[in-house]
C-alpha positions as CSV (number, residue, x, y, z in Angstrom):
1,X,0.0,0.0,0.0
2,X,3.1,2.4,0.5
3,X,3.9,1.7,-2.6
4,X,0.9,2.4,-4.0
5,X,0.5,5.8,-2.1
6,X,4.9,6.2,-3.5
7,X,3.3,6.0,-6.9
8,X,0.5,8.4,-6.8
9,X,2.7,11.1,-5.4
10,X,5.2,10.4,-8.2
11,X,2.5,10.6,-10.8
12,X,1.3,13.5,-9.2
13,X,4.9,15.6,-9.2
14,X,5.3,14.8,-12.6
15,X,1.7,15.5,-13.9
16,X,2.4,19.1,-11.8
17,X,5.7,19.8,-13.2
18,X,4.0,19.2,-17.2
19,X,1.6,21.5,-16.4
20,X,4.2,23.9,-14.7
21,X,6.3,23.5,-17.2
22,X,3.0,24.0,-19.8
23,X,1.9,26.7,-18.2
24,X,5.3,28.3,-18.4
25,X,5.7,27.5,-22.1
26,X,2.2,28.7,-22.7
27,X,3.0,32.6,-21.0
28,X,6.2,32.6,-23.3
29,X,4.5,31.8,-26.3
30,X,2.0,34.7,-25.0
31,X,4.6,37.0,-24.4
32,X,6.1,36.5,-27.5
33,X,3.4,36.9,-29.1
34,X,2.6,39.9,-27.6
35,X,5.7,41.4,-28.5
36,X,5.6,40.7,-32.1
37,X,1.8,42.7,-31.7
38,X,3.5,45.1,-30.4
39,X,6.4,45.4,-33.2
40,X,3.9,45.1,-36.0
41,X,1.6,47.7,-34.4
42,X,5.1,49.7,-34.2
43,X,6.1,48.7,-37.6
44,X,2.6,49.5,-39.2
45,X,2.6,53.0,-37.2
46,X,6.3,54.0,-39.1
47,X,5.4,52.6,-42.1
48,X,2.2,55.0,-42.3
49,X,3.9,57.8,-41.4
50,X,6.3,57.6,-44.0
51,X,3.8,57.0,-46.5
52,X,2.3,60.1,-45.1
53,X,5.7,61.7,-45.2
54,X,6.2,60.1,-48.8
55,X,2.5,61.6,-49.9
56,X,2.7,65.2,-48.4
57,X,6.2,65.3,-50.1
58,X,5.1,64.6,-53.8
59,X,1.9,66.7,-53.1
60,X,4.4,69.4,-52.2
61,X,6.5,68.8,-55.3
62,X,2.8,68.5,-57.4
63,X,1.4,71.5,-55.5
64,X,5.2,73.6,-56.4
65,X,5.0,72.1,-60.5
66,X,1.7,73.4,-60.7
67,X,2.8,77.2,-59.3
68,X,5.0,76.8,-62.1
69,X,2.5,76.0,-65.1
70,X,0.3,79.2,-63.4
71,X,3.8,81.4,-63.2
72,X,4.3,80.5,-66.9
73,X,1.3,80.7,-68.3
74,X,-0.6,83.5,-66.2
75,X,2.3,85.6,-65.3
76,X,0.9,89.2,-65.6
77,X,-1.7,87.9,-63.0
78,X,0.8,86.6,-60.6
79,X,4.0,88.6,-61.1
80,X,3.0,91.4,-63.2
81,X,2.6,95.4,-63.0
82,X,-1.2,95.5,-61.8
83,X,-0.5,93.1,-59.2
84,X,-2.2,94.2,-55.8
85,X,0.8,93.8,-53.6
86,X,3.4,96.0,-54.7
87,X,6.4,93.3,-53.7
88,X,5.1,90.9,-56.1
89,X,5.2,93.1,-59.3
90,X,8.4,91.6,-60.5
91,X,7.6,92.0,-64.5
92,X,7.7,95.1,-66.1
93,X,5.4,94.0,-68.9
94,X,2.2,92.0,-69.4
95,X,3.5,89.4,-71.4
96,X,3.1,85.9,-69.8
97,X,6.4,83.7,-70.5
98,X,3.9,81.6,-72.5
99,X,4.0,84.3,-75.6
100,X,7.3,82.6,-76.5
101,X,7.6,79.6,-74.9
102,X,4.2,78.2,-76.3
103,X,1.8,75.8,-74.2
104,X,3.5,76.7,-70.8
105,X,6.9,75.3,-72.7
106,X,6.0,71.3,-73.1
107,X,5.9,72.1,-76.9
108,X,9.0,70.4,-78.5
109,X,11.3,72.2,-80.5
110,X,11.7,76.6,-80.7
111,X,11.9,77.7,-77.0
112,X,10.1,74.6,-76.1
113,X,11.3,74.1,-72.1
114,X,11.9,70.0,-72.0
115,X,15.2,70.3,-72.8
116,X,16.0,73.3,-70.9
117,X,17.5,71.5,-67.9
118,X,20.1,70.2,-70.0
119,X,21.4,72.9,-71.0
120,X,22.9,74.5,-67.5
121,X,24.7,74.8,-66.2
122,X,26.9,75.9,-68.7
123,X,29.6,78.7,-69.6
124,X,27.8,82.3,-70.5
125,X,30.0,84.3,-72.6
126,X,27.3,87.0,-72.4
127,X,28.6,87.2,-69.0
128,X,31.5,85.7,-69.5
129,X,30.4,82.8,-66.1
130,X,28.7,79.9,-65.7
131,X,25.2,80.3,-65.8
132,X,22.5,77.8,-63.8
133,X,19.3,77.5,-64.6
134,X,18.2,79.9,-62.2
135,X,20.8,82.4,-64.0
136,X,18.6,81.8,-67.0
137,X,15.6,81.9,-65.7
138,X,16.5,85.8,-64.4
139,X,18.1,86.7,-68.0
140,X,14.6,86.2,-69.1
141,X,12.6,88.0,-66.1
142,X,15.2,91.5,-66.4
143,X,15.1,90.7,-70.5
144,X,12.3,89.3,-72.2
145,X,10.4,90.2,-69.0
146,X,11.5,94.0,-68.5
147,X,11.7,93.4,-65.0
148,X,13.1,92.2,-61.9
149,X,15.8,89.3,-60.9
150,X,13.8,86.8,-58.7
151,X,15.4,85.5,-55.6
152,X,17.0,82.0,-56.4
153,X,15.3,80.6,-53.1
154,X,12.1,82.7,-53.6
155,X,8.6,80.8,-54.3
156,X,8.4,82.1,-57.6
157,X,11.8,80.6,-59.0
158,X,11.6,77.5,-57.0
159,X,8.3,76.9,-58.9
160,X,9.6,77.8,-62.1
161,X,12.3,75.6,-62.4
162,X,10.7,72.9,-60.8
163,X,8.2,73.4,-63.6
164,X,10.6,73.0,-66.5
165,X,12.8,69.6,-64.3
166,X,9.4,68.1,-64.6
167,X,9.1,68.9,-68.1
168,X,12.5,67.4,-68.8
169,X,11.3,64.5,-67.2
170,X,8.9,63.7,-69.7
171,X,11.2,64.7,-72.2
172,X,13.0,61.1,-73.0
173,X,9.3,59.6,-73.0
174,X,8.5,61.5,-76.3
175,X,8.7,58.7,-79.1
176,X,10.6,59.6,-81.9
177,X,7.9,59.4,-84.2
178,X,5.9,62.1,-82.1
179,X,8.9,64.4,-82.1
180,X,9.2,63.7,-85.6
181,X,5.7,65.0,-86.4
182,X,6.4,68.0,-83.9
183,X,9.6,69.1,-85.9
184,X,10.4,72.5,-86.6
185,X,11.1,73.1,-90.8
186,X,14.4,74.3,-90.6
187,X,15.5,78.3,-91.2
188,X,18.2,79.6,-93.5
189,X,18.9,83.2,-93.2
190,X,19.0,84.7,-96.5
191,X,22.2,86.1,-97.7
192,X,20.9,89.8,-97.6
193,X,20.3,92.7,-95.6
194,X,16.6,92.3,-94.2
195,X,14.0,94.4,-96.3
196,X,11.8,96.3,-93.1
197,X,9.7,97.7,-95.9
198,X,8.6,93.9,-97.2
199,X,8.4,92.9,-93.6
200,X,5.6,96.1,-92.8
201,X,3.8,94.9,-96.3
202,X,4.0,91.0,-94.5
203,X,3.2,92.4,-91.4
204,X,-0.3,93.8,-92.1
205,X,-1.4,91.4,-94.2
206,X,-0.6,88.3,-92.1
207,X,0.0,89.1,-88.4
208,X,-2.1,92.7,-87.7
209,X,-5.0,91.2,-87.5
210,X,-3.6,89.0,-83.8
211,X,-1.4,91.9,-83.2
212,X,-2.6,94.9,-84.2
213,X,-1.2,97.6,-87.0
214,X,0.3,99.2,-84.5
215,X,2.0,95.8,-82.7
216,X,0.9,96.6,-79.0
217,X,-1.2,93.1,-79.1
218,X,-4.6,92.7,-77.9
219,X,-5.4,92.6,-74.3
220,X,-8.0,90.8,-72.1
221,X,-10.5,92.8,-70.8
222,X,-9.1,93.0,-67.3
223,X,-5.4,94.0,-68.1
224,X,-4.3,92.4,-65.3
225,X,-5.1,89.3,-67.0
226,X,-2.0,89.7,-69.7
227,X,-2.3,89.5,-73.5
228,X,-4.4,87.7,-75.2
229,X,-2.0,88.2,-78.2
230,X,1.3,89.6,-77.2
231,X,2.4,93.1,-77.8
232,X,5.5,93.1,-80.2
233,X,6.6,96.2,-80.0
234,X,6.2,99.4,-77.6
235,X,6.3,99.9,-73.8
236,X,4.5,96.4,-73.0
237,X,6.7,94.3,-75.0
238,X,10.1,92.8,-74.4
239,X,13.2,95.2,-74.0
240,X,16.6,95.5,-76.3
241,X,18.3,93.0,-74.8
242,X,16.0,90.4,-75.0
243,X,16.9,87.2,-77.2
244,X,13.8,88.3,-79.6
245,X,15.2,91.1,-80.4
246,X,18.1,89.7,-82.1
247,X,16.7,88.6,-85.8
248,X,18.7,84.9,-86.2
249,X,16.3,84.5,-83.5
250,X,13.2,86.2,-84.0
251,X,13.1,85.0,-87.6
252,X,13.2,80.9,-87.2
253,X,10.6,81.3,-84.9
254,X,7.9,83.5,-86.3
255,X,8.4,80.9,-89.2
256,X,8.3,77.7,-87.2
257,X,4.8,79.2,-85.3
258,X,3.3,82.2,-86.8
259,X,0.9,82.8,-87.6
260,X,-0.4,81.0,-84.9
261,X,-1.8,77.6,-86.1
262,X,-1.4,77.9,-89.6
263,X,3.0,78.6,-89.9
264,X,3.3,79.1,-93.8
265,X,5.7,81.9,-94.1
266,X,8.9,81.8,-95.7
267,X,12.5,82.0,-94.6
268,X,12.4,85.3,-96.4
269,X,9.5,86.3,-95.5
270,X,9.8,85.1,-91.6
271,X,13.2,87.1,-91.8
272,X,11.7,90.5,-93.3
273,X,9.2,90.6,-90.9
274,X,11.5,89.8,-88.6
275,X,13.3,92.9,-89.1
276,X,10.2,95.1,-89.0
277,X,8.9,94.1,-85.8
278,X,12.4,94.6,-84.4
279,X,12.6,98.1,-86.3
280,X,10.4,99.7,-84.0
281,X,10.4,101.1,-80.7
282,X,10.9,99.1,-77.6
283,X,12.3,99.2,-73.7
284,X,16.0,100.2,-73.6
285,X,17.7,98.0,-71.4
286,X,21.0,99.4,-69.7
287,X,24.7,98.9,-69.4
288,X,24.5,96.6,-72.4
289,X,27.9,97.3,-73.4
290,X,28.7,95.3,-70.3
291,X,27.1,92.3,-72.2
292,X,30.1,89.7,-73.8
293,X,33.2,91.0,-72.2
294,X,35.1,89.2,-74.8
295,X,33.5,90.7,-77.9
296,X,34.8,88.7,-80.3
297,X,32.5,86.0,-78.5
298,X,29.4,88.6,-78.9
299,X,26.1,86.8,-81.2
300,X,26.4,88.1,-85.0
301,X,23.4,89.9,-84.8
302,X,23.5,91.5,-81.4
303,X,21.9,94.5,-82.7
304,X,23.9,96.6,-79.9
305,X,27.6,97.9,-79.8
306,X,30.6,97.5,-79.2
307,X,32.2,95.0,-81.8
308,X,34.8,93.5,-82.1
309,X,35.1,93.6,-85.8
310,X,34.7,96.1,-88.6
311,X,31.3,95.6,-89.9
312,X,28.4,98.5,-88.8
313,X,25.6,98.2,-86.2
314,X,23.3,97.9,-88.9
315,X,24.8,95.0,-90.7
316,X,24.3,93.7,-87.0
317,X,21.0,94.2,-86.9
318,X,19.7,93.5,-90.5
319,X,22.2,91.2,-92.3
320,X,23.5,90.0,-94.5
321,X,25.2,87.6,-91.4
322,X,27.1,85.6,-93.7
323,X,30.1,88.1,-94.4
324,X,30.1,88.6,-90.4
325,X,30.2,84.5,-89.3
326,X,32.8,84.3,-92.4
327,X,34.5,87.4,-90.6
328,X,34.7,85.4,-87.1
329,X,35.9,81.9,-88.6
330,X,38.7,83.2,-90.1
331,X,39.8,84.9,-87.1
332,X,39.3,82.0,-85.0
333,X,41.2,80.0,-87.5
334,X,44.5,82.4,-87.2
335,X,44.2,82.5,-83.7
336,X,45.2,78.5,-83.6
């Protein structure tokens, strides 16, 4: 009977030490458990925030891209002269950036912006530096613009570039078949001086009626509103030293887009009229002798002295180019 009683005590140890050593098993398992709760409840709670992080960022970037599609193509509105707050009147005219750089710039080819990006930085020789986009960007606003330098950290830049680094983004996307259907016909100066007198005949017969006889453009109603077609000449157009107002550049790209929707002129009829538009009067800009400290670098038809070679200011500005370029080759030939 002792033995019997030895038994059930042994029996009963062991069955007590399973279920102590169950028991014991079963609050690890809990704990553990309970600690990879808590890690995924952790884990769940960083991931979410960076996806929050991750989505406020590129509706930051979005919300900046589309300041920049506004600042392009409604820039009297937001930077111009009949802007309420006086600080934020940093154009001089109401042109929008959009008169030349057509469909807020994502229109391939002349002063299309999808490329822009990479082209800077790169070395100026109008200012003899190297110039960043930003640098650009304020070449056009005191130029083109006939206004102020924006701040390189201030809203309006930030939004602009960030504007054209999205276009370039899309850029390499374009198939070659589309850019092929978008390309420009190509422009070959002719080897004369400009006629102004052709170019006034070409003028009113196939761009007056957009721009007016007397080239100040049509305006909206509300003139804060900009152009509805662009003044080309007078006190609300771009300024001499704007790129437009050289003709090698004017004239390839009233002949690539103009008239608007139906480009049909000719190279010498693109290049006359050319020459009229930039006949007449404009903005001076100042201290644009400072422009191309090594003149021999200075644009053929920089319609502005100094020179660094014999031919007159109106050769400059009216052609023929060809004896000039000629004129520039051979020096840099002998200079080797």
């Amino acid at each position: 009977m002792n033995q019997e009683i030895q038994t059930g005590r042994t029996r009963g140890t062991k069955s007590l030490s399973r279920t102590i050593v169950f028991n014991a098993i079963a609050v690890w398992c809990g704990v553990c458990a309970l600690a990879i709760a808590v890690l995924a409840v952790a884990f769940l709670v960083r991931w979410q925030a960076s996806q929050t992080k991750t989505a406020s960022a590129r509706f930051s970037e979005y919300a900046i891209e589309g300041f920049g599609f506004r600042l392009i193509a409604k820039t009297p509105e937001l930077m111009g002269p009949d802007v309420p707050d006086p600080s934020l009147r940093l154009t001089g005219n109401r042109l929008s950036c959009g008169s030349c750089h057509l469909h807020q710039g994502d229109d391939p080819g002349t002063l299309g912006l999808s490329a822009a990006l990479y082209n800077y930085p790169k070395f100026s020789a109008r200012t003899a530096a190297i110039r960043t986009l930003e640098d650009r960007v304020n070449e056009c606003m005191v130029r083109s613009m006939n206004g102020k330098p924006l701040a390189k950290n201030s809203p309006q830049m930030i939004a602009i570039t960030d504007w054209v680094k999205s276009l370039a983004s899309t850029d390499p996307a374009i198939a070659e078949r589309q850019k092929k259907a978008n390309a420009l016909p190509k422009f070959k100066a002719p080897n004369r001086a400009a006629n102004v007198s052709a170019g006034k005949v070409i003028f009113e017969e196939r761009c007056a009626t957009c721009h007016g006889y007397n080239g100040a453009g049509r305006l909206a109603d509300n003139p804060s509103h900009g152009f509805i077609f662009p003044a080309l000449w007078g006190p609300d157009s771009f300024n001499t030293g704007a790129g437009m107002h050289r003709l090698l550049t004017a004239a390839p790209f009233i002949k690539a887009r103009m008239p608007l929707g139906n480009p049909t002129l000719t190279d010498d009829q693109a290049y006359d009229v050319g020459a009229y538009i930039n006949s007449q009067p404009r903005p001076d800009m100042k201290n644009l002798e400072a422009d191309f400290p090594d003149k021999k670098t200075k644009q053929i038809d920089a319609p502005y002295p100094p020179f660094a070679d014999p031919f007159p200011q109106m050769q400059h500005q009216l052609g023929p180019f060809q004896p000039i370029e000629a004129y520039y080759k051979k020096l840099a030939a002998s200079s080797k």
